[in-house]
PABAMAR-996341 format. One record per atom (N, C-alpha, C): residue number from 1; residue in three letters; atom name; x, y, z. Coordinates in Angstrom, 2 decimals, always signed. Last residue first. Layout:
% PABAMAR-996341
(NUM, "ALA", "CA", (X, Y, Z))
...
% end
This chain:
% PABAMAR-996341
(90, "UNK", "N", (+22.51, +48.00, -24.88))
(90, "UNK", "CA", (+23.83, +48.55, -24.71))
(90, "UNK", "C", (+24.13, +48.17, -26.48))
(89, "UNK", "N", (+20.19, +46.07, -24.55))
(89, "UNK", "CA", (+19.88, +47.64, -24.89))
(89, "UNK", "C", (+20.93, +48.48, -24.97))
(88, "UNK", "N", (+21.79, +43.55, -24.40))
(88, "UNK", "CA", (+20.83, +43.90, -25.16))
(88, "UNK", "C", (+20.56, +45.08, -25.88))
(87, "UNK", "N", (+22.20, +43.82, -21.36))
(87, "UNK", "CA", (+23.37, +43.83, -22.49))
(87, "UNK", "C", (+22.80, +44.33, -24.09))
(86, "UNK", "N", (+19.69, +43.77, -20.64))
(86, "UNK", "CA", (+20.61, +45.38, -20.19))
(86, "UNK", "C", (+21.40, +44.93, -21.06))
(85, "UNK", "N", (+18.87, +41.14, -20.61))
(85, "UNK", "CA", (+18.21, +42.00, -21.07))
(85, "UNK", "C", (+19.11, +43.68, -21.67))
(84, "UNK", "N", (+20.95, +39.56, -19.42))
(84, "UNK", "CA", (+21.16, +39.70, -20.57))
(84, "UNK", "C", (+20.30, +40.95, -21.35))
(83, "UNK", "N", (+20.28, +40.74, -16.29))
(83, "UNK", "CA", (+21.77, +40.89, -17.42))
(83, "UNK", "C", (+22.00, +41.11, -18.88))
(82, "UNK", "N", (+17.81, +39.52, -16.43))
(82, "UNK", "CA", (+18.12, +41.33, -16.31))
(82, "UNK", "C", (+19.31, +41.39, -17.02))
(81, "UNK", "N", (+19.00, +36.92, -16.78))
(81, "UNK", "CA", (+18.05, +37.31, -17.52))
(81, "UNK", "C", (+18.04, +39.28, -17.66))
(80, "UNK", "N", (+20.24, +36.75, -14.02))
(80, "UNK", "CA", (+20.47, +36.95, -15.35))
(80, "UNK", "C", (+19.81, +37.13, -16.47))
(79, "UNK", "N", (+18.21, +37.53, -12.03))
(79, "UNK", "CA", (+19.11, +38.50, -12.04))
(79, "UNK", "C", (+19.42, +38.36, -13.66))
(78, "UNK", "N", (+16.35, +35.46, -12.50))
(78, "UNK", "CA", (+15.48, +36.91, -12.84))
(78, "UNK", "C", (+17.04, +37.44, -12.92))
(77, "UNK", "N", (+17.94, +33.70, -11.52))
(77, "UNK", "CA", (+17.51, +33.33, -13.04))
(77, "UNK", "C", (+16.74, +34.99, -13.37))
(76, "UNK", "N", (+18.26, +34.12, -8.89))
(76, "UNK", "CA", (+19.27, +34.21, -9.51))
(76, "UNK", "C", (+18.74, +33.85, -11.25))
(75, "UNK", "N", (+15.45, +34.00, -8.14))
(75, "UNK", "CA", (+16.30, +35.26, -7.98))
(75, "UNK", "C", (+17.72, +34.88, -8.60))
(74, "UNK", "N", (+15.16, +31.02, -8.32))
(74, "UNK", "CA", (+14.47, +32.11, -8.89))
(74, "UNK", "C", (+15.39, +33.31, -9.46))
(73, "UNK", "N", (+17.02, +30.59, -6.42))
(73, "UNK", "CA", (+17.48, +29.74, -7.78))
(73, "UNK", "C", (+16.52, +30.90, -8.61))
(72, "UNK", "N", (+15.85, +31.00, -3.97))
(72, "UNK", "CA", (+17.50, +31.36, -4.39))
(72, "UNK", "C", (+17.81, +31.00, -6.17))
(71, "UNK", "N", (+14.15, +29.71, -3.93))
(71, "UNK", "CA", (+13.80, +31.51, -3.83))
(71, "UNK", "C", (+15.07, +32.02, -4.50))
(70, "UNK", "N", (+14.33, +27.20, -3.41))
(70, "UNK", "CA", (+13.55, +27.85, -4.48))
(70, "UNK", "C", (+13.66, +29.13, -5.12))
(69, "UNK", "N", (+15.77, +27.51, -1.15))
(69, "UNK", "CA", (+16.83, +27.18, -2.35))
(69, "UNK", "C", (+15.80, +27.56, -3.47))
(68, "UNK", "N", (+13.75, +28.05, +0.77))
(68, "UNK", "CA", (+14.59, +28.93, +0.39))
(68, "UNK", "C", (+15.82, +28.55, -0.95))
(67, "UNK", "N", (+12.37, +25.97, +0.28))
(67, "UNK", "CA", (+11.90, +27.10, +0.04))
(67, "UNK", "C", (+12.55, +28.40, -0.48))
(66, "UNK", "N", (+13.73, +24.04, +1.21))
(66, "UNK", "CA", (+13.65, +23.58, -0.02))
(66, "UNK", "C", (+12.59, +24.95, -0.72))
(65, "UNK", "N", (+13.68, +24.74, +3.94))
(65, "UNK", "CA", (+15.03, +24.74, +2.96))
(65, "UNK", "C", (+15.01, +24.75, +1.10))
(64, "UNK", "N", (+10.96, +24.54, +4.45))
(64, "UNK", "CA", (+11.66, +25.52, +4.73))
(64, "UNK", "C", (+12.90, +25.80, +3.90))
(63, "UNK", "N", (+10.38, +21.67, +4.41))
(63, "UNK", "CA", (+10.23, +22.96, +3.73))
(63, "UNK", "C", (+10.95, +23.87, +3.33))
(62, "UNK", "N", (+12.54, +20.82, +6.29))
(62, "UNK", "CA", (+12.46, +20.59, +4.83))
(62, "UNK", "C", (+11.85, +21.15, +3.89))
(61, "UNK", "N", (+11.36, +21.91, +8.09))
(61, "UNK", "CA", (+12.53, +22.28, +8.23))
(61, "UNK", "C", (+12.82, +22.30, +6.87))
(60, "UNK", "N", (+9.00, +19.98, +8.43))
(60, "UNK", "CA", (+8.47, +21.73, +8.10))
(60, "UNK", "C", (+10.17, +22.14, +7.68))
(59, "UNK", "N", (+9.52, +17.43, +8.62))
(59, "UNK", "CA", (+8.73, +18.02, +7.46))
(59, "UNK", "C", (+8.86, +19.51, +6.96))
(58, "UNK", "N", (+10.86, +18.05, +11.31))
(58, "UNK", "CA", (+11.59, +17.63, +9.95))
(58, "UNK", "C", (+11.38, +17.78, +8.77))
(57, "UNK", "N", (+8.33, +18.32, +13.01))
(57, "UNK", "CA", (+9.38, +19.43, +12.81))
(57, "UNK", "C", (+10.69, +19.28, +11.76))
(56, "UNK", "N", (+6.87, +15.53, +12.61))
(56, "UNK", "CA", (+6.10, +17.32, +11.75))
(56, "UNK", "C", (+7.48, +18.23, +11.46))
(55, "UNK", "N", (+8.95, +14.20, +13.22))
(55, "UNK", "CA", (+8.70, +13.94, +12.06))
(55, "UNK", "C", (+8.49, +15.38, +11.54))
(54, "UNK", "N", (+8.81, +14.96, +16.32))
(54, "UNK", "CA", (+10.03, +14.85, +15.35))
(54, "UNK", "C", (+9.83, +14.95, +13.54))
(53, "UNK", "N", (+6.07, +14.44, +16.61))
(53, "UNK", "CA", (+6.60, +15.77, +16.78))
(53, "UNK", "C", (+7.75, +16.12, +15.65))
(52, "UNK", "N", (+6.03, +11.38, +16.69))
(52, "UNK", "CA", (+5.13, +12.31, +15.54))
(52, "UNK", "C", (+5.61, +14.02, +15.32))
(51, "UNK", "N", (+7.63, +10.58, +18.63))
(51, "UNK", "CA", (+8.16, +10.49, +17.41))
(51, "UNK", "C", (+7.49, +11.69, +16.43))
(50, "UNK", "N", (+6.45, +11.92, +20.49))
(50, "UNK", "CA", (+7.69, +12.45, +19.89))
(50, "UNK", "C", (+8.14, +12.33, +18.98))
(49, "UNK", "N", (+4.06, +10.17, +20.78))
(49, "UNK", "CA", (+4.02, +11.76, +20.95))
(49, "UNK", "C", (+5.18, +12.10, +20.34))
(48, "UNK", "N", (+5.45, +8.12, +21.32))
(48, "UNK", "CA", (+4.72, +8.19, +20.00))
(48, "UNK", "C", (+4.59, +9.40, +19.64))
(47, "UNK", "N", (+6.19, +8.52, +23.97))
(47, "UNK", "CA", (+7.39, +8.25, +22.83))
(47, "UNK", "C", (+6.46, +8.41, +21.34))
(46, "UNK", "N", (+3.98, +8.44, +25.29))
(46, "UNK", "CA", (+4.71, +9.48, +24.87))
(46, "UNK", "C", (+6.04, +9.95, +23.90))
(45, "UNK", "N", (+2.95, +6.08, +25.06))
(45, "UNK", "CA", (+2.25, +7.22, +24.21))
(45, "UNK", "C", (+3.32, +8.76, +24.18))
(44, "UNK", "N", (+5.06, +4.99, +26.39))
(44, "UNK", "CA", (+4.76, +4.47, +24.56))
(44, "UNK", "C", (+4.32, +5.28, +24.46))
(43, "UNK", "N", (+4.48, +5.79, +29.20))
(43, "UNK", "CA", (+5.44, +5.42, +28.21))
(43, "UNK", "C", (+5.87, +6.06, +26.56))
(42, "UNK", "N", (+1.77, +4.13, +29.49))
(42, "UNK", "CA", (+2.53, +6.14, +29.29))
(42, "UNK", "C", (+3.23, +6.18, +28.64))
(41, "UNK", "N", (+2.35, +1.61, +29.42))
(41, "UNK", "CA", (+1.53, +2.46, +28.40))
(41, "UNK", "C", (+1.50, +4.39, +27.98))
(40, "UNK", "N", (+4.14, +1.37, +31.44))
(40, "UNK", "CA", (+4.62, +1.32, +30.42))
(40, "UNK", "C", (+3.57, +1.93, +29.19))
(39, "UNK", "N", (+2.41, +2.70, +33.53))
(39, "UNK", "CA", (+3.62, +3.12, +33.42))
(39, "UNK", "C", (+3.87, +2.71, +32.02))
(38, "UNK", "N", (+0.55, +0.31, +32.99))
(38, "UNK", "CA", (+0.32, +1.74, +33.08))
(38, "UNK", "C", (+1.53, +2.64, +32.86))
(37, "UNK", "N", (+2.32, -1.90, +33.84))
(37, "UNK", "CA", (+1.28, -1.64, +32.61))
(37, "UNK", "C", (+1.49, -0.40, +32.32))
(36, "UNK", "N", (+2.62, -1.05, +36.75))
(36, "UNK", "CA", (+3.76, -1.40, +35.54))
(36, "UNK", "C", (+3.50, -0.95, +34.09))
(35, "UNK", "N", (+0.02, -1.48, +37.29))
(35, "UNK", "CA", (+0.82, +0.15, +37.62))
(35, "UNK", "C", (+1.88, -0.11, +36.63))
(34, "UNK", "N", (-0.42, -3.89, +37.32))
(34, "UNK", "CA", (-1.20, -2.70, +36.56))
(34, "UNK", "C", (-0.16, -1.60, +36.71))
(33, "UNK", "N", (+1.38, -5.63, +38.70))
(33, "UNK", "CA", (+1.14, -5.84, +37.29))
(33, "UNK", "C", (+0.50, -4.06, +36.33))
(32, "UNK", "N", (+0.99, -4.65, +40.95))
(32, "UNK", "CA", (+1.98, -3.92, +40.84))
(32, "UNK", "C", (+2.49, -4.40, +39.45))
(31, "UNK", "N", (-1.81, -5.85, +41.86))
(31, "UNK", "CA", (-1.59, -4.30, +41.70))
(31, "UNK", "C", (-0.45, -3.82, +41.20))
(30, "UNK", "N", (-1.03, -8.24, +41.42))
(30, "UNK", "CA", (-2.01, -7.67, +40.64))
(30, "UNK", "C", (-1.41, -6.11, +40.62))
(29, "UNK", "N", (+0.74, -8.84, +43.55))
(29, "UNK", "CA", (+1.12, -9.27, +42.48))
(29, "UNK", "C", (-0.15, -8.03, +41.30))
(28, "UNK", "N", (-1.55, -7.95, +45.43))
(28, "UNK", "CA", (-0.28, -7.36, +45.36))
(28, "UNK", "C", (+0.19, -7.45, +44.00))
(27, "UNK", "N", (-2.88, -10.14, +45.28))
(27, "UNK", "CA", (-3.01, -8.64, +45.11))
(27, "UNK", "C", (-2.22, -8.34, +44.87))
(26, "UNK", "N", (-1.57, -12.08, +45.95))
(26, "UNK", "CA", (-2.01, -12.41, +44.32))
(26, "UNK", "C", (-2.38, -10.83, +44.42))
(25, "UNK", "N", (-0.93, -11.88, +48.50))
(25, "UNK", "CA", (+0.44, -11.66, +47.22))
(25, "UNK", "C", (-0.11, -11.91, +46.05))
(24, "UNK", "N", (-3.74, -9.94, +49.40))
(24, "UNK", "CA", (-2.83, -10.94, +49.31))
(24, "UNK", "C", (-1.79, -10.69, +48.92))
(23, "UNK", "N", (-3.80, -7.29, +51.64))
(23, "UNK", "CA", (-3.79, -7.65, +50.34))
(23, "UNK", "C", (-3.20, -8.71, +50.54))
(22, "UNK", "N", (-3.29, -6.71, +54.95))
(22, "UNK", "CA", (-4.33, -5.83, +53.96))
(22, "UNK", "C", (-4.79, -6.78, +52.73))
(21, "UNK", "N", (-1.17, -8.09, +56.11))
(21, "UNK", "CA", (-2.44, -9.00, +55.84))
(21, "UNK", "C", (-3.49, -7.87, +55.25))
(20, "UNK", "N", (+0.17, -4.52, +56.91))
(20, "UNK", "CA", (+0.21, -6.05, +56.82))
(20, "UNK", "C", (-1.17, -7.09, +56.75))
(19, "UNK", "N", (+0.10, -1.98, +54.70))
(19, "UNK", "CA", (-1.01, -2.82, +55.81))
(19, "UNK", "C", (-0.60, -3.91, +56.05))
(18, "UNK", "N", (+1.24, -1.26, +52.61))
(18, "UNK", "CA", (+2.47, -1.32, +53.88))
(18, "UNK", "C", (+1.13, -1.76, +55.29))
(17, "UNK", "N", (+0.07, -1.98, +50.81))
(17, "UNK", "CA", (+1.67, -2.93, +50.55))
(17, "UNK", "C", (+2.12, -2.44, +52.14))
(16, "UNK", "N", (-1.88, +0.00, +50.64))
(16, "UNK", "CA", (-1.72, -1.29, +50.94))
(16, "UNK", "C", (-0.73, -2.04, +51.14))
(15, "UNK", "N", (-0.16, +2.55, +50.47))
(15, "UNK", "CA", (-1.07, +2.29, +51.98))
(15, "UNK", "C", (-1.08, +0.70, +51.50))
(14, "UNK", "N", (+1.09, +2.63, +47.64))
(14, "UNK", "CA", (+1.49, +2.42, +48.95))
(14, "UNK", "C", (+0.97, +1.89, +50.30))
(13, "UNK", "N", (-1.48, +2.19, +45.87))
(13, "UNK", "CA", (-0.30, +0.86, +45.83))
(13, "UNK", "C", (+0.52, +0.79, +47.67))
(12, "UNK", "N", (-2.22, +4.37, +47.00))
(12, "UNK", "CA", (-3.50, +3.23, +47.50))
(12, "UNK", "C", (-2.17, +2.12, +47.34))
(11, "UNK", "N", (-0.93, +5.83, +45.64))
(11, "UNK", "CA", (-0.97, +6.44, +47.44))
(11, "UNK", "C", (-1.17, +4.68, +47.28))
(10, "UNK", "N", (-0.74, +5.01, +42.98))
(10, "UNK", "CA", (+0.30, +5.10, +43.43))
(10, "UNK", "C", (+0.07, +4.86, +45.11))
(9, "UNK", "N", (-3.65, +5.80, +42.56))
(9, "UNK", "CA", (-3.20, +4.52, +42.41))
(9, "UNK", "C", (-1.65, +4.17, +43.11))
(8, "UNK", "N", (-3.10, +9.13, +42.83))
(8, "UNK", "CA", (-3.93, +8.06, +43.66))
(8, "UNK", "C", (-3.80, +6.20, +43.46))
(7, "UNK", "N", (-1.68, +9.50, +40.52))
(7, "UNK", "CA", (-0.98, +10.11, +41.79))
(7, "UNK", "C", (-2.31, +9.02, +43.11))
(6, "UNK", "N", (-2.92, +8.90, +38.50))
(6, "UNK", "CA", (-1.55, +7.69, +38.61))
(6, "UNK", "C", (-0.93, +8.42, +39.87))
(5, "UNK", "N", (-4.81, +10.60, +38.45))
(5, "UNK", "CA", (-5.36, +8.87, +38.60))
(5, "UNK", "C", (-4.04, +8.42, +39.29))
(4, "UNK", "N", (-3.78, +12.78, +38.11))
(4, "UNK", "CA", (-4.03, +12.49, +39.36))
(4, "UNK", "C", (-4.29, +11.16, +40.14))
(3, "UNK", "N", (-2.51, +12.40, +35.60))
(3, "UNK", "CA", (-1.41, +12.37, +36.76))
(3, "UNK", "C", (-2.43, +12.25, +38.28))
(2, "UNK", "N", (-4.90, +10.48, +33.87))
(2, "UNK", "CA", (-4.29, +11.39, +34.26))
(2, "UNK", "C", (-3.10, +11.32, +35.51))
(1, "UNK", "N", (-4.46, +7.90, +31.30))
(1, "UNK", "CA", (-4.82, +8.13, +32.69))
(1, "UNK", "C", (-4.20, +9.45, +33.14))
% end
């Protein structure tokens, strides 16, 4: 639901609750079941939102590391190798 939905459900929760005899208490009760809902369904999607975030940005970090220890282990096997090569021609 957008912020405007949950910015108009909100007004309407208010104006009614403050009409006296506007809404029953089974309204009422109703209306302040949904908004809860709602609220809590935001919620969750946004915590899901984060979790998934968290994860991608852990994935990539892990890259990343496991990129650079690649690079590092390379470059140190080309250095010796040069070593032994140059001892070689001495």
């Amino acid at each position: 639901m957008c912020s405007k939905c949950y910015a108009q459900g909100w007004s309407a929760l208010i104006l009614h609750s403050g009409l006296p005899g506007a809404m029953t208490s089974q309204e009422e009760a109703s209306s302040f079941r949904r908004f809860f809902q709602y609220v809590e369904d935001s919620g969750l999607r946004t915590y899901d939102g984060l979790v998934i975030q968290n994860a991608s940005d852990i994935a990539r970090e892990s890259d990343r590391i496991r990129n650079q220890t690649n690079w590092t282990y390379l470059q140190e096997k080309h250095q010796k190798k040069r070593r032994q090569e140059e001892a070689i021609k001495r």
